[in-house]
N, C-alpha and C positions, 0 to 999 in steps of 0.2 A: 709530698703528694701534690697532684696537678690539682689547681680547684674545679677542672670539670670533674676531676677522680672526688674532691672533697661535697661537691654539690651535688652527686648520684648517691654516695654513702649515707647523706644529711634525707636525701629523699628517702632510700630504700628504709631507713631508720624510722624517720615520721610516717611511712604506707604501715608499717608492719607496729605499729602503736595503735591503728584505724582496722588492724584485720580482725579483731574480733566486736568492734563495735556494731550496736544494730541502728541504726539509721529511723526506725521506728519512733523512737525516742526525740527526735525531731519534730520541731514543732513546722506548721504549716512554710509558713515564712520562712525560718531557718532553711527547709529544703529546698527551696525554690531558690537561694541564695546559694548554697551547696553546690546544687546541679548549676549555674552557672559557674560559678568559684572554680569547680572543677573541670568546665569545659575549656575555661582559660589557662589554667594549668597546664593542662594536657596539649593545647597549643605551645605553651612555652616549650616544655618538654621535647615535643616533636620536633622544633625549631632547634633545640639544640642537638638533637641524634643526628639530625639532616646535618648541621654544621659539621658532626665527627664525620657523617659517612662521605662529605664534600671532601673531605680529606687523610681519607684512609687507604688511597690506591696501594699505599705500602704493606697493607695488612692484604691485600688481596696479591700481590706479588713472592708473599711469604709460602703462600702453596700452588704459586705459579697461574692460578687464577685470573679470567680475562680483568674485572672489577672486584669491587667491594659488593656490588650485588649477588656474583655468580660464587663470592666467599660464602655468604649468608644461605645462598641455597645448599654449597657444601654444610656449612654447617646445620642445616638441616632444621632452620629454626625463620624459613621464611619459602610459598613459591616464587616461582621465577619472574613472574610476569610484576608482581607489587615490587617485589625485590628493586625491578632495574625503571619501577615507575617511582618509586621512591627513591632514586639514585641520580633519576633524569632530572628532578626536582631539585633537589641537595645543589646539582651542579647549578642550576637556572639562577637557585636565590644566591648563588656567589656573586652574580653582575650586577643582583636587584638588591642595594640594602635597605632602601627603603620599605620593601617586601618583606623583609628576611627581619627587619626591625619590628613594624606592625607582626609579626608572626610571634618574636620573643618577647613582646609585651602581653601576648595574650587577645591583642588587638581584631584580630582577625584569625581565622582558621584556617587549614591544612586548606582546604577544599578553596578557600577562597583566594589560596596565594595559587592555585594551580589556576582558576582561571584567568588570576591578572597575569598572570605569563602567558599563557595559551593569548590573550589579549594582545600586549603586548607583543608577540612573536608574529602577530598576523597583522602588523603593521608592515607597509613600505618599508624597504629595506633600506634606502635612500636620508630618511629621515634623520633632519638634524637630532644629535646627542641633547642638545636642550627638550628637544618636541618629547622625545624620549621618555626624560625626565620627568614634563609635567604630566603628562600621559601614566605614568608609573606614581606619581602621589596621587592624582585623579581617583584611580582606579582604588589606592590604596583607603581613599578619603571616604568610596560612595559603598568598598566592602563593610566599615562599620555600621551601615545603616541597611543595608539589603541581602538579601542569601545570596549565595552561592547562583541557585539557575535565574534567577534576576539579572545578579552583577552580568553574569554569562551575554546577557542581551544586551544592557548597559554596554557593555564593553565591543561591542558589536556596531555602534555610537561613535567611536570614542573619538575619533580624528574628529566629526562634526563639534567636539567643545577643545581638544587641542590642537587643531591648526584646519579650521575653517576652511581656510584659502586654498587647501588640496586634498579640501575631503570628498568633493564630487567626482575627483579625476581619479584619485585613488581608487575610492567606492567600482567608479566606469569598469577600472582595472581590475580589482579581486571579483566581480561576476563573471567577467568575460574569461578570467582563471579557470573559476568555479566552472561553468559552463562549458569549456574545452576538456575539461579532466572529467566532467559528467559525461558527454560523449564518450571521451576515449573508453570511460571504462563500462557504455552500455552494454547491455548482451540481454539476448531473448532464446530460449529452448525450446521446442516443443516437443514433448516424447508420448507417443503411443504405446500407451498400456497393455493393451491386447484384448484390456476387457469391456467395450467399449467407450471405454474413458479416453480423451486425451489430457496430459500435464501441459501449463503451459506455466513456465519462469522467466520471471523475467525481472531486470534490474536497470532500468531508463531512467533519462533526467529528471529532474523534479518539473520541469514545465511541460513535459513532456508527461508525465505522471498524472500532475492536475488538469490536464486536458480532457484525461481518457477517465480521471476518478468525476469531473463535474457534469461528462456525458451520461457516463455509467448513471449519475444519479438521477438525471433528466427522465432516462429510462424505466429507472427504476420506482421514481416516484409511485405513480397511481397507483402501482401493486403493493405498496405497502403494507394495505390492509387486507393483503386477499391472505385467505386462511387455508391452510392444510386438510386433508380430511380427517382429518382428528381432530380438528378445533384451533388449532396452536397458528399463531402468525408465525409466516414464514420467515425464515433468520437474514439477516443482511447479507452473508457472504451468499445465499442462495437467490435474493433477491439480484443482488452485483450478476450471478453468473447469466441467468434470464437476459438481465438488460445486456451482456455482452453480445449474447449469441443476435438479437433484437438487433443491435448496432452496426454488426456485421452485415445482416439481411437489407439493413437499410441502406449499405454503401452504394452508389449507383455506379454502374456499368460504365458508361460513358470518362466516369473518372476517374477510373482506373488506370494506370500508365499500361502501354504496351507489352506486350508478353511474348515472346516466340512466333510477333509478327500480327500477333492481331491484340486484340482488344480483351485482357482477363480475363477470364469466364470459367466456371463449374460448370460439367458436365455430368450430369446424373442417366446412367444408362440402367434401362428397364423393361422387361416384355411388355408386350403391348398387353397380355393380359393379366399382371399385374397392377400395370397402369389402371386397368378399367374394375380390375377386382378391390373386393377388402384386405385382400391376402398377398402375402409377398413380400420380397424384398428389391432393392435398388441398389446401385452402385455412384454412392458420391465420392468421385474421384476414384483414391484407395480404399473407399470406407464403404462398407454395407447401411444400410437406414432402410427402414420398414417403407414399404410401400407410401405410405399414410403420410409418412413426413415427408416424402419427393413428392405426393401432391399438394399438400398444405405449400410447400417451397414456389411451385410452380404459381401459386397465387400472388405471392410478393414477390421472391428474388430472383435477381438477371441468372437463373438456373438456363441453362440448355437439357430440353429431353433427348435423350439418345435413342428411340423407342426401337425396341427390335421384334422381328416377327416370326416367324415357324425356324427352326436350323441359327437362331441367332443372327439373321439377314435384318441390313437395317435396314428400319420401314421408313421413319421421317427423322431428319434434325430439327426439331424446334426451334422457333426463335424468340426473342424475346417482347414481341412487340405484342404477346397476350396479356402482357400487363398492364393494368388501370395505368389512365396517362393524368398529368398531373389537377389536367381540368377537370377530368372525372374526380379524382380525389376530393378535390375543394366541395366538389356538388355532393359528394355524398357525406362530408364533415360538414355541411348546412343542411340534410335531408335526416342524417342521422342522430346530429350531434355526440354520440356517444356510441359506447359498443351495442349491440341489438340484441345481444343472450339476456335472455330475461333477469332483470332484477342488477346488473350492472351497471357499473356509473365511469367505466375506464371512460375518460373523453373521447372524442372522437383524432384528438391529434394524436393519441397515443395507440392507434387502433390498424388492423391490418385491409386492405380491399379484400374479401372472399367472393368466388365464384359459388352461388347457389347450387346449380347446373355446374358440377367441375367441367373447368376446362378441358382435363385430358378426355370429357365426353364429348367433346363438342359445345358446351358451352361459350356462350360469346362473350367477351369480351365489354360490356357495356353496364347502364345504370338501372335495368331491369331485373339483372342477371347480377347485381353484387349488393351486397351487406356488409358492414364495419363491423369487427370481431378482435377486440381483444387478443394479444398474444394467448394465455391461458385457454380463451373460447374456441379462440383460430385452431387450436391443436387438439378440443374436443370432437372441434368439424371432421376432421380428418381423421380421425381414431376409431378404426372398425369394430371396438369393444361397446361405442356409444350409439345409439340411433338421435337423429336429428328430427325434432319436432318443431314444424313453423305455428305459431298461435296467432290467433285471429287479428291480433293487434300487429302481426307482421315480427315479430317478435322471434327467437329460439329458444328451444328447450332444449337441452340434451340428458339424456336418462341413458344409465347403463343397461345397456344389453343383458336380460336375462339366459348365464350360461346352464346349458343343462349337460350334465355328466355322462359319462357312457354309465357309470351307475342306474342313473336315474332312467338312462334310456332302454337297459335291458330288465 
């Protein structure tokens, strides 16, 4: 008999001496000794199945099978995917024995031999056989003392302690990898629901990611503690979607690249007595929005009004020059400092220019005629279910509208 065949039998023999013992009976110490004993074990162990399955193409040829992984899933005693991760391993530690040693001592674990090779494999390909080398004992030296998602970063390192002299250039080289196969493989979706939701997916670089996550947060700050009507702080991903829609109102016009010859722009078309009512709806772009939010819109963002009059005849194109100009802004972030709705502390950087007197009334355009209003406030202004109260302090109040029923009315 082979002595791997004599070393399985000697195991299976001493497992089944231990299957009916109770572990209970262990004293503090003892199991704490045990539970390691046996974690090395089972390293060994695994170190030698991986040695057999490094070399059993033959058993996987016996029923015509692509490998010895896709035998095991015929044999019905592994899935596919561990199968041929445990097969890609087997082959790896044949070139590593340094690895594949630390593995059969117990030294190290499954988990720890898969990162020095992931490590190792994401070196320059270039690299001398000796750089190699001490790179591979390195790795093998810092697994005894640190996990697995440590080593992972450690080894992330590694050319900075085995070959200094082209770890900066190397380094230069795997971002700029990294960063071309980021692009290649970005992609962004956006799909209209029908119920007025839109989905938007998307999968961009990581610099590209953190750009748009430390704005979103900018955004999102002040509102952090602002509360639901129920009491409840509102959730982060609810907080994120506010600060997006915020971010986009805030893009300026002017830097927008060119579009079908002119300069970006939203067009929102709406009767003119919508415009002037509580009631109604508008047309942004493809998309319908209540009255209420094309005029809240028309106070901050480079919107175009489409206004149409009697037979859908248009009355006038707006343009965008109703909007607070920057000097204005600054003088009413030192008049207001902060949002004006009573009992609010949003700052005033974080806060919208409001027309008193809307705009679409004729309202002017100046620092008589506007108040800083919070996102949240901004959209109570504009909401026909609210009335608007100014307080003697200059201040706003907004109070819901008392609805009365056809019940109530008959």
């Amino acid at each position: 008999m082979h002595q791997i065949q004599t070393t399985v039998v000697a195991i299976d023999a001493a497992l089944s001496q231990a299957v009916d013992a109770n572990p209970i009976f262990l004293s503090t110490t003892d199991k704490a000794a045990t539970i390691l004993d046996l974690r090395r074990l089972r390293a060994r162990l695994e170190e030698l199945e991986l040695r057999v399955l490094a070399s059993a193409q033959d058993v996987a040829e016996e029923i015509g099978a692509r490998d010895v992984a896709s035998w095991l899933v015929a044999q019905e005693v592994a899935d596919s995917r561990p199968a041929h991760v445990a097969l890609a391993l087997a082959r790896g530690l044949e070139g590593r024995p340094v690895v594949r040693a630390g593995l059969a001592a117990g030294r190290i674990s499954v988990e720890h031999a898969r990162v020095i090779l992931d490590g190792l494999a994401a070196l320059p390909e270039d690299l001398p056989a000796e750089v190699l080398d001490r790179a591979e004992a390195h790795l093998c030296d810092l697994a005894t003392q640190h996990r697995p998602t440590d080593l992972r970063r450690l080894a992330n390192h590694l050319l900075e302690i085995v070959a200094p002299e082209i770890a900066e250039a190397a380094e230069a080289e795997a971002i700029r990898r990294l960063e071309e196969a980021a692009h290649a493989k970005a992609t962004l979706t956006i799909s209209d629901h029908g119920n007025g939701m839109t989905r938007i997916h998307a999968l961009i670089p990581e610099a590209v990611g953190e750009r748009l996550h430390t704005l979103l947060e900018a955004f999102a700050q002040p509102r952090v503690a602002a509360l639901e009507t129920d009491g409840k702080v509102r959730p982060r991903n609810r907080l994120f979607a506010d600060a997006f829609a915020q971010l986009l109102e805030c893009v300026p016009g002017d830097g927008v690249p060119a579009h079908g010859g002119d300069t970006t722009a939203v067009i929102v078309t709406i009767p003119i007595e919508y415009l002037h009512s509580e009631l109604g709806i508008a047309q942004l772009g493809d998309t319908n929005v209540p009255a209420g939010e094309a005029r809240r819109l028309a106070c901050t963002a480079a919107i175009i009004p489409y206004v149409l009059g009697g037979q859908s005849e248009p009355l006038d194109l707006g343009r965008a020059r109703r909007l607070f100009s920057p000097a204005q802004h600054k003088a009413l972030k030192i008049r207001d400092r902060h949002c004006r709705a009573e009992g609010c502390t949003v700052p005033a950087t974080w806060c919208d220019a409001h027309h008193e007197n809307p705009w679409s009334r004729g309202g002017p355009t100046d620092l008589t005629n506007a108040a800083l209003l919070c996102g949240h406030h901004h959209r109570k202004a504009h909401d026909p279910t609210y009335e608007t109260i100014r307080l003697p302090s200059g201040d706003y109040r907004y109070r819901r509208k008392i609805q009365t029923s056809l019940h109530a009315r008959r």
